[in-house]
N, C-alpha and C positions, 0 to 999 in steps of 0.2 A: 318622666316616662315611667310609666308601671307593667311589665311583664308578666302576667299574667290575672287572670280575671278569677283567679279560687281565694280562700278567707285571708291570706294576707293580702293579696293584691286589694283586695274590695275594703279589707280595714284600714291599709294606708288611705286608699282614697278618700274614704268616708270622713278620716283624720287632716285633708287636707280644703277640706270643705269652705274654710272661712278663712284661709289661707291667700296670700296676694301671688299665687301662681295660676299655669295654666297646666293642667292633669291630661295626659294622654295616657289612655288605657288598651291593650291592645293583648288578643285571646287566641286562639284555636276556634276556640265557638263562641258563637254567640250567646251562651248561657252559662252563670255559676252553678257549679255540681257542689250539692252539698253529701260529702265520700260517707259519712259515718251513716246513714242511711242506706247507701247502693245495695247490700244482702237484703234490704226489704223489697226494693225491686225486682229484683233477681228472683225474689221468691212469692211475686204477684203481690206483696200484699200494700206495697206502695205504686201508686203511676207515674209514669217520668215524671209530671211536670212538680209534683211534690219531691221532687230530690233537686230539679234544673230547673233554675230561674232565669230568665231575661237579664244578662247583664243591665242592657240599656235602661232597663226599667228602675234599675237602683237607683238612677242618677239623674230620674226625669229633672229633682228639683236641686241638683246641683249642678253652678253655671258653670263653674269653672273645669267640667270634668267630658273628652271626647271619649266614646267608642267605638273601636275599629278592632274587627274581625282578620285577622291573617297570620301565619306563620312567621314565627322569628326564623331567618335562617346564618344572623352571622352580626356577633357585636364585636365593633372598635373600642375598647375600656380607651386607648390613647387618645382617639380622636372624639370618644364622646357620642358617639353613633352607632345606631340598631340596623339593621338590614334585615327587611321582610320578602316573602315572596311576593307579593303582589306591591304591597304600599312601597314609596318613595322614600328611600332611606330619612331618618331621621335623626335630629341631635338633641342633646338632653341635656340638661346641667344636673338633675339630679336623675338618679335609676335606683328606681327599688325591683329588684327580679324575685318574683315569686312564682316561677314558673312550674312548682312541684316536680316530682318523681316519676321515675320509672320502677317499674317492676323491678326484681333483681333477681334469678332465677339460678347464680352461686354458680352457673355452669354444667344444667344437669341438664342431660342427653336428651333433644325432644319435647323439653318444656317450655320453649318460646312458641314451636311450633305445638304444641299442641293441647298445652293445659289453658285453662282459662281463669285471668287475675281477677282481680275484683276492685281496679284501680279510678276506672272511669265510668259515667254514664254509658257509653258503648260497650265497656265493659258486662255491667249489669245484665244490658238487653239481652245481649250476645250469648249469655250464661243463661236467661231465662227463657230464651227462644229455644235453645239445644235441650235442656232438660224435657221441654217441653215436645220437642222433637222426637226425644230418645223416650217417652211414655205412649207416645202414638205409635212409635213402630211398633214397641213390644204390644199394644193391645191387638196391631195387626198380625202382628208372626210373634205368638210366643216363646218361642225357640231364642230369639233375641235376649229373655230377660237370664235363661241359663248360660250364657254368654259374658254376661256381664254388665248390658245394657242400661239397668238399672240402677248400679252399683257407682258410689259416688266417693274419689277419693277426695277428701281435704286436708292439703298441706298448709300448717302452721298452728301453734296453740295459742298465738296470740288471743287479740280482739276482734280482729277480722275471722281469722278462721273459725274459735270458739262460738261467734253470734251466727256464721253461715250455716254451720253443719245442726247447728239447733232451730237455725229458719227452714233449711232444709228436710228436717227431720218432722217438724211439726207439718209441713207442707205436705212429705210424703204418707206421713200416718194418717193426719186428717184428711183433706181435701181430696186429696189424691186414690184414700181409699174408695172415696164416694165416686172421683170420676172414673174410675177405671177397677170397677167390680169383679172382671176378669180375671188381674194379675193379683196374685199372692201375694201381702205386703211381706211374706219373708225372702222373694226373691229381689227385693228390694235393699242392698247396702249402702251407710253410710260411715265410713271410716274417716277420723281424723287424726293424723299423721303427725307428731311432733320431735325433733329432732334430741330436744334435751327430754331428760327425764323427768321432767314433770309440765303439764299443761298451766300456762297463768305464772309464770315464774315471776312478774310481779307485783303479783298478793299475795297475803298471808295461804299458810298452810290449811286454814281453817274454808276458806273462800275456794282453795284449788278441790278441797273435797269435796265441797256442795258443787262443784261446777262439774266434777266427775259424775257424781249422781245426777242432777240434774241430765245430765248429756245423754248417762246410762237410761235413765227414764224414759227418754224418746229415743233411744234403739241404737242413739251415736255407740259405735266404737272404738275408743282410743288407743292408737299403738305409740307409745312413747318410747325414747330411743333410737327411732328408726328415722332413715335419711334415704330419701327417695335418691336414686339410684340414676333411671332412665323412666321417659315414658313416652307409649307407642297411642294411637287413638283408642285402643281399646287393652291396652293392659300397662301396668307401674309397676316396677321393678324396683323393690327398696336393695338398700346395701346387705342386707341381711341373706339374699335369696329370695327372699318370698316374693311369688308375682302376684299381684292382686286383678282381678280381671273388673275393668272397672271403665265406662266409655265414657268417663266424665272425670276429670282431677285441677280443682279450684285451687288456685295459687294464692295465697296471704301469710308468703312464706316472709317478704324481706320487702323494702324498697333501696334506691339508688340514685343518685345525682344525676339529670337525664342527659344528654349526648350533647344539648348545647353549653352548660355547666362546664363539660368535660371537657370543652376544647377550645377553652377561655387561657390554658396554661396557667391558672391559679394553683394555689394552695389549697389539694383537696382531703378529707378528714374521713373517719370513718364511713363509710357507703356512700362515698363519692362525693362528699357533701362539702360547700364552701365553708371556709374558716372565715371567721367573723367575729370582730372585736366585741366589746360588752357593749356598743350601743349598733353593732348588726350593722356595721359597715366592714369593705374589704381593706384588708390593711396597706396596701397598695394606692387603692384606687377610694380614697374616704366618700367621695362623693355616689358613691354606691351601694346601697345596703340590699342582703340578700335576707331573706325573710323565706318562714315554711319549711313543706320538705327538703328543700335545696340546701337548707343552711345550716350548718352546726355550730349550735348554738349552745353555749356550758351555762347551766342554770346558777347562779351566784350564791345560790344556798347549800348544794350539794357539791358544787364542784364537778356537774356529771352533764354530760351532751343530753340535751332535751330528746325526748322521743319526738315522733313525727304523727302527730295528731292534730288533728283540729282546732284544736285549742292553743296552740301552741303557735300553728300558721295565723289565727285571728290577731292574739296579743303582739306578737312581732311583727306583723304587719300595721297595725296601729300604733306602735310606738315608733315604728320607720316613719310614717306618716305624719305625726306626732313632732318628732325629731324637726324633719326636713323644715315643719311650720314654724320650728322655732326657731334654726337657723336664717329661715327668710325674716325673720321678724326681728333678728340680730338680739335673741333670747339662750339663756341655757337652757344647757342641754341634759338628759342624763339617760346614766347606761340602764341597758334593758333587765327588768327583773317579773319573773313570770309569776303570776297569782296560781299556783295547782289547786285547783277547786275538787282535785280525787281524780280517781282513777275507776272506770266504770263499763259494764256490758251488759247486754242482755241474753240469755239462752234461752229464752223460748216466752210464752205467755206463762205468766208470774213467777217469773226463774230469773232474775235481775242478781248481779253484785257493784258493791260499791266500795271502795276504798277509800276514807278521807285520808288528808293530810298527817293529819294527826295520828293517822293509826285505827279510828275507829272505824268500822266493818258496818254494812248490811248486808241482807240478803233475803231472797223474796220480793212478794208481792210492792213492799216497802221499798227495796232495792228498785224495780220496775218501777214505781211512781218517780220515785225522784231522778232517775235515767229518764225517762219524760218529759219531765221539768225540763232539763236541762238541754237537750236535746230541741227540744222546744224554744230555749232561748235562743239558739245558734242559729235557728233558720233566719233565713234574710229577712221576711216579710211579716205581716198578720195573714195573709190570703194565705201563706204557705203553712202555717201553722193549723190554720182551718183546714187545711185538706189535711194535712196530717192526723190532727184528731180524727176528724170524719170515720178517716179511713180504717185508721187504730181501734176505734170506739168500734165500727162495723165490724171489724173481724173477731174483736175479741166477743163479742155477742151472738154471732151468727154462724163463727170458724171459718167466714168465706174467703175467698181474696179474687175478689172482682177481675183484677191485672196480670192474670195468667192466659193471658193468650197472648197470640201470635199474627205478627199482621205484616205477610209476605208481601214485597215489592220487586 
């Protein structure tokens, strides 16, 4: 039984392919969200269906693998059994839960209800529809944009927040100028919000500078230090005092272990996250490995809880999968050790940084290429990678971004 359909779920499975079991897979939707992409959506220049793939369609040509769509609402670790809303409970001998994260919002007044994360494909739309929203009003009642309306806060200096407010920025300067002739791009703000003092705090110093200029370039402004406070629909409140009046504030603050995790009575670790031995099983309960966001997992080289990336969710989920096959085959087994292939973003068209393992640095157009590459390898498909160049190639030639509109139901 596999819990969830994002990159560890789908690399277990993939890992259990020629394996003498039977694979039940079972999701929320019926498609993998590929997350390191969703700020292109958000900001038209990717279409859903180049970030969400068809689960099913992974698995046309493998036999041993079911999918089924429904909500987990309740696991027996003693009796071996899942409970869905709709499906007929199920039993499993083995469970890999890679059911990923929730947002984590630290407990600040008004930001469940009203900022917007950048977690899910709903996510995405839901941030690109409102932007979108909040550009049509003010071209109709400009009084709107001295308000605030325009103004867009983004909390977090990570990689999420650093690549949003630089898709954002490149959106509102270019495209934006042209569709909406109107409004003044300086009644236009983009602020990004970071709690420590310095944006990127894991690269070098040299990397956090270019990401300031960079950011500076296209109009971001960085407030560091500052820890949002409260937020209303139309103004943020940092700890400082300062209210910033802003009808938009993008969450890429943190994530968290998500509410069915939490109520397993496990052993839970920094941000909610399942404890999990060196081969990503619960110590309890062996016959179960937790994989991805869900799972904290201490990388063997450093001695430090892996971050919650992509790459991270892939490789633990194929060595759960991995594992399980070699148990069934009555094979060893071994503990999990993650390949860090760098640390990498983008800020805008040819503003890319990269951090190898080793310490060595890019940045630039070079940085952008090989964040490309790579990014390019993680997609599921060949088809999904076609539309991603397509797409990438068209914008960065023409500045357009086809996928910014809006299609009310």
């Amino acid at each position: 039984m596999i819990l969830g359909g994002g990159f560890g779920g789908i690399g277990a499975a993939k890992k259990l392919s020629k394996s003498d079991v039977d694979v039940v897979l079972v999701d929320g939707h019926d498609y993998h969200t590929f997350q390191p992409l969703l700020y292109q959506v958000a900001t038209g220049l990717l279409d859903q269906p180049a970030v969400g793939h068809p689960i099913r369609d992974l698995f046309h040509k493998q036999d041993n693998v079911r999918v089924h769509q429904d909500r987990v609402t309740g696991i027996d670790l003693e009796a071996r059994e899942v409970r869905f809303a709709e499906l007929e409970p199920e039993r499993y001998d083995y469970l890999v839960l890679a059911l990923g994260a929730e947002v984590n919002y630290f407990g600040v007044e008004g930001a469940a209800e009203h900022a917007f994360p950048l977690y899910t494909l709903a996510d995405a739309v839901r941030l690109k529809d409102h932007v979108l929203e909040r550009w049509e009003a003010a071209d109709r009642k400009p009084e709107l944009a001295d308000d605030g309306a325009l103004n867009m806060v983004v909390v977090g200096g990570g990689p999420t927040g650093v690549e949003t407010a630089g898709a954002m920025a490149e959106l509102y300067r270019g495209v934006f100028r042209s569709d909406y002739p109107d409004v003044p791009p300086e009644q236009a703000r983009i602020l990004l919000v970071e709690a420590s003092p310095e944006i990127f705090a894991m690269f070098k110093p040299e990397i956090r500078l270019y990401t300031e200029h960079a950011l500076a370039e296209r109009g971001v402004e960085v407030l560091t230090g500052e820890v949002v406070e409260s937020v209303s629909p139309q103004r943020v409140t940092l700890k400082s005092g300062t209210v910033l009046s802003a009808h938009t504030l993008v969450w890429g603050a943190g994530l968290q272990g998500n509410e069915l995790v939490r109520s397993l009575g496990l052993e839970l670790e920094r941000g909610n996250r399942l404890a999990v031995d060196e081969e990503l099983r619960l110590a309890q309960h062996p016959e179960v490995y937790a994989v991805g966001d869900i799972a904290a997992i201490t990388d063997a080289k450093t001695d430090q809880v892996l971050p919650q990336l992509g790459s991270v969710a892939l490789q633990s989920g194929e060595h759960a999968g991995e594992t399980i096959a070699h148990r069934v085959a009555g094979k060893e087994t071994k503990p999990f050790k993650y390949h860090d292939k760098g640390t990498m973003a983008t800020i805008g068209r040819g503003a890319a940084v990269v951090q190898m393992l080793g310490g060595k640095t890019m940045k630039g157009k070079a940085a952008q290429a090989a964040w490309g590459t790579v990014h390019l390898a993680l997609l599921p498909t060949n088809q999904d990678r076609a539309k991603a160049v397509v797409d990438w190639a068209g914008a960065g030639l023409t500045h357009q971004r086809s996928g910014r509109i809006r299609v009310e139901t």
